[in-house]
N, C-alpha and C positions, 0 to 999 in steps of 0.2 A: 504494500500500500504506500504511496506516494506521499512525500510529507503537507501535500494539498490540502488531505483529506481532514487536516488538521482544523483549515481552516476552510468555513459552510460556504460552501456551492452559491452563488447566486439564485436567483427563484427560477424555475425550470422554462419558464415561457417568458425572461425578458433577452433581448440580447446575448449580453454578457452570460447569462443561465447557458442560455444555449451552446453558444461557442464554448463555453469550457464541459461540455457534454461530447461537444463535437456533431452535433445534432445536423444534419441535412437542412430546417429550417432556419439555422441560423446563419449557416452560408449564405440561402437566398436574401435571407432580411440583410446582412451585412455588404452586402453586393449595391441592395438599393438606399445605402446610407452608411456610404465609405468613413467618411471621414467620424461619424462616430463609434464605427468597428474598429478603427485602427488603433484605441489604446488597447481594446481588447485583446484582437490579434497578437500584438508585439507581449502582450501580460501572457499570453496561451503559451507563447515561445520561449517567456525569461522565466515562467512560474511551470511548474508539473502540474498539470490537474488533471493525469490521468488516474485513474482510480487503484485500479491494477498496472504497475510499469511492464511485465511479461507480457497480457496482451491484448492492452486497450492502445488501440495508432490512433496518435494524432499527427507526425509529421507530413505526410501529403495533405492531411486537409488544412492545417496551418500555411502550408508554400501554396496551395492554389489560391487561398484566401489573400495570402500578398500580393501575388502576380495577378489576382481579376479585382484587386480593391488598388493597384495600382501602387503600392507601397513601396520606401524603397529597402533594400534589402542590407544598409548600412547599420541601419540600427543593432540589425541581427548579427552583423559582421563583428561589432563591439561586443556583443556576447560572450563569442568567444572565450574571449579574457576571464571569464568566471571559471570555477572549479570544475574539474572533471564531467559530472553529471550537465551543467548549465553548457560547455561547451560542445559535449557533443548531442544535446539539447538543440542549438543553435545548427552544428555541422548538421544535421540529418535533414533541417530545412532546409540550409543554403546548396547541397548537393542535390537539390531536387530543383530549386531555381535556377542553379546553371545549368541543367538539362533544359530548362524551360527556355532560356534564351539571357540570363541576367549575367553581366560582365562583372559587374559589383560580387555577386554570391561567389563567383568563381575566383576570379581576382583575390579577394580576400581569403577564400581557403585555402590559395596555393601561396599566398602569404603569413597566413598562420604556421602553415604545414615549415615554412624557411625559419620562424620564431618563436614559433610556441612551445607552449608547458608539453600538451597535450600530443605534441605531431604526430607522434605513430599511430594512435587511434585513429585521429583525425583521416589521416593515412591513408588508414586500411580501408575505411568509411567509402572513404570517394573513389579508392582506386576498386571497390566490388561495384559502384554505380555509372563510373565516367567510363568515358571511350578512354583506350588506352595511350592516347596520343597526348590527351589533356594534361595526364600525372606523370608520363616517363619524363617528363624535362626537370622532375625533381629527383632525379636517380644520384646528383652528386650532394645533394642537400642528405641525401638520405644515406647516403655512404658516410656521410662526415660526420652528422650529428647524430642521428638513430643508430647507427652501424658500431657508434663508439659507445655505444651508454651500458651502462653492466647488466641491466637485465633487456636482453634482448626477445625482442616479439619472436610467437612463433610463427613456426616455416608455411608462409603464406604467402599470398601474391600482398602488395608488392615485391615482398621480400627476396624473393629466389630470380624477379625479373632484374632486380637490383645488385645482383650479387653477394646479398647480406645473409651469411650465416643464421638464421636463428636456433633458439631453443629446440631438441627434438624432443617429443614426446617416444615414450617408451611404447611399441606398436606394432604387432607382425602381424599383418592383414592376413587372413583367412579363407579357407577357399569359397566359393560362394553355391549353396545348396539347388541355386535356383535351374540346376539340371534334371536335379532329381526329380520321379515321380510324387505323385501327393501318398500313395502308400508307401512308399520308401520313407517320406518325411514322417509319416505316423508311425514310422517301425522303428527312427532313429528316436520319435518324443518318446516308446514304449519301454524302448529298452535303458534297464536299469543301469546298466555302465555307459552310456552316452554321457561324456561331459555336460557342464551344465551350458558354458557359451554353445557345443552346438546345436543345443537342443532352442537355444535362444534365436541360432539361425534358419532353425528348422521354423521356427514359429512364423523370424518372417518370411523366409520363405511361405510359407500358409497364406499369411496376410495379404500377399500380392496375388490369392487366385482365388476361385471360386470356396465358397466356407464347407468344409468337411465333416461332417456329423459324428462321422468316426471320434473326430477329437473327443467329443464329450466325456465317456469312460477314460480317458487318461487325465484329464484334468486334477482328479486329487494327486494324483503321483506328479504336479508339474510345478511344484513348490522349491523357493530355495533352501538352499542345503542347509540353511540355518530354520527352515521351518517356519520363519516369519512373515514372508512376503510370496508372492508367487513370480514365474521364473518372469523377466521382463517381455512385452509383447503378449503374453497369456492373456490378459483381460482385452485385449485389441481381438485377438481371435476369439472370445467367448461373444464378444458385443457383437459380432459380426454374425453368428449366429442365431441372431435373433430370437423366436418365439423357439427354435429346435433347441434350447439351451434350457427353458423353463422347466421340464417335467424332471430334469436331473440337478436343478439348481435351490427345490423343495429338499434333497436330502445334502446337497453342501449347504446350507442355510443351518441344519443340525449339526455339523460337524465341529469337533473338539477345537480346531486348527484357527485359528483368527481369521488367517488371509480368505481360507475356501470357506467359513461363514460369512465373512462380507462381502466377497465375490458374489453367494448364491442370492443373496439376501437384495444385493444392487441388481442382480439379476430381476428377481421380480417386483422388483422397484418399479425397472425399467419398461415391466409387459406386465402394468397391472391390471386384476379381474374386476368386473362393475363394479364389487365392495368398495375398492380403495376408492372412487371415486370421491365422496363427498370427504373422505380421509385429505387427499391432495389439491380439494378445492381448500380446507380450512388449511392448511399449511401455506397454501400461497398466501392467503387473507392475514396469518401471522407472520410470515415474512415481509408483508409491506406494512401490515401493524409498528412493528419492529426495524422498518426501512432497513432490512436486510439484503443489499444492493449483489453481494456475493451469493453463488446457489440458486435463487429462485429462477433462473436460466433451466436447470437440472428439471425444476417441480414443472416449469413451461411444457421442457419436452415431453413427459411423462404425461399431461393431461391433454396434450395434443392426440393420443392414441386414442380418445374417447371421442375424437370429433364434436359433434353439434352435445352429444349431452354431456360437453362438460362447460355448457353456456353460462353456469353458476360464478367463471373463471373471469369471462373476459371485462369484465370493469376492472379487475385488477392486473391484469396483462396490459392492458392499455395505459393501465396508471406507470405499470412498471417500464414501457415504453417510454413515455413522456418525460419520465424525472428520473432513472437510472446515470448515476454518475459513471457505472461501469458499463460503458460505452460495448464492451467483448459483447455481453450479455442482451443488447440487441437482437439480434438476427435470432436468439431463439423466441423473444417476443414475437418477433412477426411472424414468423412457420409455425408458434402456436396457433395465434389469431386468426389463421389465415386456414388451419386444418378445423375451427372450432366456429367461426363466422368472419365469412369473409367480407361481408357489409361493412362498406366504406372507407375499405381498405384503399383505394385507387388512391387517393391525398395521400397515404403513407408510403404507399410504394416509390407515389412520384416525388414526396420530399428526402426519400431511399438514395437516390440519384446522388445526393449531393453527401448525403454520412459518410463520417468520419472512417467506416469500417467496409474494408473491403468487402466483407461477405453480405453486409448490408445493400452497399453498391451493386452487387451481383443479383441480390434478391430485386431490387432497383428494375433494373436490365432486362430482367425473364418477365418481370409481369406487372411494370408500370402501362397505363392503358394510352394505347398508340395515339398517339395525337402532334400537333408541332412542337408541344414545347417540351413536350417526353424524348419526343424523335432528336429534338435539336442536341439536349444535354447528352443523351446517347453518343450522337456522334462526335459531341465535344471529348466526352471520354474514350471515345476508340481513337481519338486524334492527341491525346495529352500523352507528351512525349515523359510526362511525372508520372502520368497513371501503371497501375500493377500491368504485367503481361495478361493474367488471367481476364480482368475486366477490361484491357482493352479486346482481346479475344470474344470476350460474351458480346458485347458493345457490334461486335464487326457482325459475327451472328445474327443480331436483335434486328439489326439493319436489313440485310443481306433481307430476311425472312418480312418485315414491313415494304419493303421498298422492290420485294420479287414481283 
């Protein structure tokens, strides 16, 4: 949790509320009254208020907010100069501005990169996002000053294009399972003297193809060797299982073992029967009782399997939409709402377009209702050279299929 969270949120529906949510609508409002988004803006940049730092984004919706509220990208350049966290706070918008076209954003990274506290970071930042023609002109900066400092980066690009030794990690790649058949991989999870990494690779091997039923009976033998936890990747291949996992997840739900009672137990969590329904409606009603911004994503999805009768839900799915500072925890709001009543959803979809969250944006994309001013943001995002590959890809899709 971000040290933001310290201090209360703005109200959810003014400006400022908005943009530190990251909210879709607060984009469009700040677009139509630049000049009084722009302390905000530059606050979203020099302050955290992401809820969760793992995995609530705000840097692309902070740099598109600069570059269409016309801002200049100086302010952000002084950033920099702050601590660790505020600098590369800063860096993650300015390398999204000079993809954008901003001489400022760039200019000043590759100036930091020649004085700063921070340059390797900074570094490593721009040289995973720029063309490589941008950053190799700092190949003697980085020889001289990076190259010398005692604790060196590891072996990454820029590093090895640079000639710079880094740190190695201790590492002997493995051969990779994914030759084998799916009853080979179930014969390697079954058998007792399979170490436990290959049995790890077996699993992802598993994960990359169709889900295997078989697995089920080996599941309690698929525990680590200290008995605590189960082997890693194992609950990725149980989830994927879906409802074929329930009738053997009533007797891990009994078991002595921690890991395989809370496995079986999230198991029918996850595929609950009509009982639990009015169970998972009052749970949501105490979670936003309690503005409990973490989790209630979890209870969204779970009462989404009930469709229409778990209509009890959606005043609070909506509420949880609206005012959630953990911006992640969107996109399961709306594939709730949208499996439970979809009335009136099209204003959400289409202020989807502009969130902060890519997966929001996606949702955005598939099923905002065709029209010019849906069609136009589309193609703004299949043209924004900042935007993810993924959503410029759905973007070129949405198009292709409106416009066939």
């Amino acid at each position: 949790m971000s040290d933001a969270c310290e201090v209360p949120y703005a109200l959810p529906n003014s400006l400022e509320g908005l943009l530190q949510r990251g909210r879709g609508l607060g984009a469009v409002r700040a677009v139509r009254d630049p000049q009084r988004a722009a302390a905000f803006v530059y606050d979203g940049i020099r302050r955290n208020w992401r809820w969760d730092d793992q995995s609530d984004e705000r840097s692309l919706y902070l740099a598109r907010l600069v570059r269409d509220l016309g801002l200049s990208s100086l302010p952000i350049v002084d950033m920099l100069a702050g601590d660790e966290e505020a600098c590369l706070r800063a860096c993650e918008v300015l390398v999204l501005l000079a993809l954008a076209g901003s001489g400022d954003a760039r200019e000043g990274l590759l100036g930091y990169v020649r004085e700063g506290e921070h340059r390797a970071r900074v570094l490593e930042l721009l040289s995973a996002r720029w063309p490589s023609q941008w950053w190799e002109v700092l190949g003697d900066i980085a020889r001289a000053r990076i190259g010398a400092e005692p604790e060196l980066p590891w072996r990454s690009e820029p590093w090895t294009r640079f000639g710079i030794k880094g740190q190695s990690r201790s590492f002997v790649p493995r051969t990779s399972l994914n030759g084998l058949g799916t009853a080979e991989l179930l014969a390697l999870l079954a058998d007792s003297h399979t170490e436990g990494n290959t049995k790890v690779d077996a699993l992802r091997a598993l994960n990359a193809r169709e889900p295997a039923v078989e697995l089920i009976p080996l599941v309690p033998s698929l525990g680590m060797a200290n008995g605590r936890r189960p082997l890693p990747l194992l609950r990725r291949a149980v989830e994927r299982l879906g409802t074929l996992a329930v009738p053997a997840a009533h007797g891990w739900a009994q078991e002595d073992h921690p890991w395989l009672a809370q496995l079986g137990t999230d198991v029918l969590a996850d595929h609950p029967g009509p009982e639990a329904l009015p169970g998972l409606v009052q749970e949501l009603v105490e979670q936003w009782t309690a503005r409990a911004w973490c989790g209630p994503d979890q209870t969204a999805r779970r009462l989404a399997r009930f469709g229409r009768d778990a209509a009890g839900a959606v005043p609070y799915l909506r509420r949880f939409w609206l005012h959630t500072p953990h911006s992640y925890e969107r996109t399961a709001y709306l594939e709730a709402l949208a499996a439970i009543d979809r009335d009136g959803l099209e204003h959400v979809y289409t202020e989807s377009l502009w969130d902060c969250e890519e997966t929001t944006r996606l949702l955005g994309i598939t099923s905002a209702p065709t029209n010019p001013e849906t069609l136009s943001r589309i193609a703004a995002l299949r043209d924004d050279p900042m935007e993810t590959t993924e959503v410029r890809a759905a973007a070129r899709v949405r198009l292709a299929v409106a416009t066939g």
